[in-house]
N, C-alpha and C positions, 0 to 999 in steps of 0.2 A: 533408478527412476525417480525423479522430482514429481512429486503431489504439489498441484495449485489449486487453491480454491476460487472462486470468479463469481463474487454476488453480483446480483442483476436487478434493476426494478424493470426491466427491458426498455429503458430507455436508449437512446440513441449513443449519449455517455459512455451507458453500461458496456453497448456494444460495441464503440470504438475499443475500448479500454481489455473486452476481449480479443477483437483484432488483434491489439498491439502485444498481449501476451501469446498470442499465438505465432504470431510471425518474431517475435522477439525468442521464441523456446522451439523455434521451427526444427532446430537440428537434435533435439534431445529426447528420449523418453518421456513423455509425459501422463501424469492422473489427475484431467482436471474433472472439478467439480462445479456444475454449476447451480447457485443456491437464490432458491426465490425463499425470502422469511415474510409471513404475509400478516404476521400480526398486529401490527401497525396499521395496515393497511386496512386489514378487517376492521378495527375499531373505527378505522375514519369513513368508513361504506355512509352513503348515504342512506341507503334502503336501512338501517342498523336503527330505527326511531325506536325501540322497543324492545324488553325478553323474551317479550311472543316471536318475534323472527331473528333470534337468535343461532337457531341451528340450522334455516332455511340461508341467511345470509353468508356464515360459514361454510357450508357445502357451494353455495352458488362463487367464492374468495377460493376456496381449496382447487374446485375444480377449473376456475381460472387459473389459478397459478401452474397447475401440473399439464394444462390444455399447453400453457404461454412456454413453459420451462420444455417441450415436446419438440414444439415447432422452432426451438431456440438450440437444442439441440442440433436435428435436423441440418438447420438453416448454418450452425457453424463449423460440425462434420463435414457438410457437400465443401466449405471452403477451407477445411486443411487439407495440408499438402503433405502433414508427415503420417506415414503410417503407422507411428509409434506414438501419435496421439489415443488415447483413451478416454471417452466422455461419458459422465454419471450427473444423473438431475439430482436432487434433492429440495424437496419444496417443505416447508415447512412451518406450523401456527407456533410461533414464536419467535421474540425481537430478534435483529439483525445481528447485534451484539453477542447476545448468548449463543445464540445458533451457531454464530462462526469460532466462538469458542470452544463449543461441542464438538466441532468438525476438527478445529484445529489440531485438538487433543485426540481424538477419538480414530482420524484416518492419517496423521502424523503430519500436518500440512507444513509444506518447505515455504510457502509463500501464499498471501492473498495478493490476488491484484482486481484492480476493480476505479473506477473513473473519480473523479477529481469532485464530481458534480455528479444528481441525479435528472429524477424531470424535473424539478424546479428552474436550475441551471442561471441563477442569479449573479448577475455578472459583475456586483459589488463584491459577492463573497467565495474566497480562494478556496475554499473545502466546502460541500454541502453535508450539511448535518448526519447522514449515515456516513459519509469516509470521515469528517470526522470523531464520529466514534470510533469507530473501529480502529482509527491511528488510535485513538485516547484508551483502550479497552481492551484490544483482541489482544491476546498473546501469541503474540506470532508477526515476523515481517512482512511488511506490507508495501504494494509498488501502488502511489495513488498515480493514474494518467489524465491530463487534465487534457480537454475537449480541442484544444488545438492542433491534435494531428502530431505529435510529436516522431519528428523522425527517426528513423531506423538506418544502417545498426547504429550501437551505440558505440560514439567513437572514441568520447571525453568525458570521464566520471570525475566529479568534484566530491571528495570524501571530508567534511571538513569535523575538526574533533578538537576535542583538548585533552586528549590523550589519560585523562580520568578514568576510563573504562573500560578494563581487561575485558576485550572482544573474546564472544565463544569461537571454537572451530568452525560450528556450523554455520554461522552467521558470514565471517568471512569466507567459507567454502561457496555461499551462493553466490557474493560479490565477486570470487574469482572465477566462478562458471562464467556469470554474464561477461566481464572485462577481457578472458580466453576466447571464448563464442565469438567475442565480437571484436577482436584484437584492437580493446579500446588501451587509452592511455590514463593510470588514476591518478588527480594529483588529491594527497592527503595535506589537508591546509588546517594549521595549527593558529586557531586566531587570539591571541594574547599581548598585551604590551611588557610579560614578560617573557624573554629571550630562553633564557635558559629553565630546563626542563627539571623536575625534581626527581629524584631515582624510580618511584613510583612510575610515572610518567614516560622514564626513557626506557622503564621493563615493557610497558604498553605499546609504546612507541617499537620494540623489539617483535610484539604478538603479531602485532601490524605487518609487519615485512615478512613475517615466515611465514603469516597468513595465505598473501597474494605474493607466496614466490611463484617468480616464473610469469608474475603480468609488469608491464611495463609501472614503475611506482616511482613519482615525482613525490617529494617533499617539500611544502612552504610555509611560508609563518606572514601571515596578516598580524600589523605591528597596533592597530591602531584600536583594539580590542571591543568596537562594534559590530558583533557578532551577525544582527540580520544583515548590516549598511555593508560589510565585509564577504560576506557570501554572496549578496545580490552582484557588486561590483564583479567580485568574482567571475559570477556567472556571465555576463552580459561580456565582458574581458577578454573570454579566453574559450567560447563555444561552445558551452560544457551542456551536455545531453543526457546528463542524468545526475540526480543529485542525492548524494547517502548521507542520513547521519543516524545513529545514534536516537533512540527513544527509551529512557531511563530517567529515572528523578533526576532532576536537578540538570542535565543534557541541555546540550544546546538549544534542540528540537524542542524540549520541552519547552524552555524557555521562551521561544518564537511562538507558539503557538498553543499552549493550554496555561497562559499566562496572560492571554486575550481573548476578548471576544472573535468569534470569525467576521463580523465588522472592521477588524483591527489586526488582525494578522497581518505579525509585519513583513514578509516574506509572498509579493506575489508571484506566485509559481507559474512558467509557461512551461516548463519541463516535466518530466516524472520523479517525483520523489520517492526513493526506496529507505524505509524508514525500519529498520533494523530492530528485533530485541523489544518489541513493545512492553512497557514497565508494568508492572501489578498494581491496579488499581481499583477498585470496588466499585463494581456497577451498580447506576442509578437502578434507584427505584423507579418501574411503570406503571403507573397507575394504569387502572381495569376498572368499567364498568360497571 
């Protein structure tokens, strides 16, 4: 059975992005979770003018989130169709970050998935502030879907790597659930202006194939070693409906995106990116009232 966790601000976002996990895992077992973190939220309350209505505010925040997180249940039960779906709320006062950490470790989570954008939904910038954290922080892979409706199944996975990072089992066991499921075709694209691969490299390049034996696996090498200009072309190329890479120091991913502001990310995603192995990095401090 695959555990997914599914935060929510119940935004419109939120809820495609549940949709698309649900009809994307429509054939499997599933233990999703759905997580409201309202801490954030609480601090930004308007009614919050004071420490006299500090526990009046909080209850009136709690009991929104567990009324909203109810009916959101409800609401995504009546529309699944597998009966080996499984739904659990969890609401809870504290950031999005931690919490989904907690979770991650705590119920063994196989994957978050969760929208590209929340309500803000600012259409200069390609990740809104909670999925980017959680790419930058959660441990654990993560599917962001961004608010265009991305279709279903998936039929063309672009894995692009530089072959630097002995992939765990588990990691590529999810990528070959969805690429099976969904008798996609994956091309793994090796973007370098060097050709030949270092022994290191060609043992990984080895992890890689017994990984996803048994799904359909192209291999290519982008020569011109602009890693976003390289994927994007890519993408746009050759139809590609879902895009994996890689989120470790020094990673591609990395590189594209906690290398810039979300202003500047170079990499605008129409697709769902499934960002693998989130690297260990130290959570901000949140200031508190």
């Amino acid at each position: 059975m695959i555990s997914i966790l599914l935060p929510t601000d119940f935004s419109q976002n939120s809820k495609n992005a549940i949709a698309y996990a649900l009809e994307l895992f429509k054939s499997q077992k599933v233990e999703f979770y759905l997580l409201h973190a309202y801490q954030n939220e609480f601090y930004d309350h308007d009614e919050l003018v004071s420490r006299a209505v500090f526990e009046d505010v909080l209850d009136q925040v709690r009991n929104e989130s567990l009324s909203n997180l109810e009916k959101l249940r409800i609401q995504v039960e009546s529309n699944a169709s597998n009966p080996n779906f499984r739904f659990h709320t969890i609401s809870a006062y504290n950031t999005l970050i931690e919490e989904a950490n907690l979770i991650a470790e705590g119920k063994n989570i196989d994957l978050i998935v969760m929208g590209t954008k929340g309500k803000s939904n600012e259409r200069h910038i390609v990740f809104g502030s909670n999925t980017f954290q959680v790419l930058k922080y959660v441990k654990c892979p993560v599917l962001a879907v961004p608010s265009t409706h991305p279709k279903l199944p998936i039929k063309h996975i672009l894995f692009p790597t530089d072959y630097l990072y002995a992939y765990q089992h588990r990691e590529l066991a999810l990528l070959h659930l969805l690429a099976n499921s969904n008798q996609s075709v994956i091309d793994v694209l090796y973007v370098s202006k060097r050709a030949k691969l270092t022994l290191w490299q060609e043992d990984n390049l080895e992890i890689i194939k017994k990984g996803l034996d048994g799904c359909e696996v192209n291999v290519y090498r982008a020569s011109d070693g602009q890693i976003a200009k390289s994927i994007t072309t890519y993408i746009k190329n050759n139809a590609i409906d879902l895009l994996v890479m890689v989120n470790t120091q020094h990673s591609f991913l990395e590189d594209m995106l906690f290398s810039s502001t979300l202003d500047t990310v170079s990499v605008d995603l129409k697709i769902p990116l499934l960002a693998l192995q989130n690297a260990t990095r130290t959570i901000p401090k949140i200031k508190i009232l």
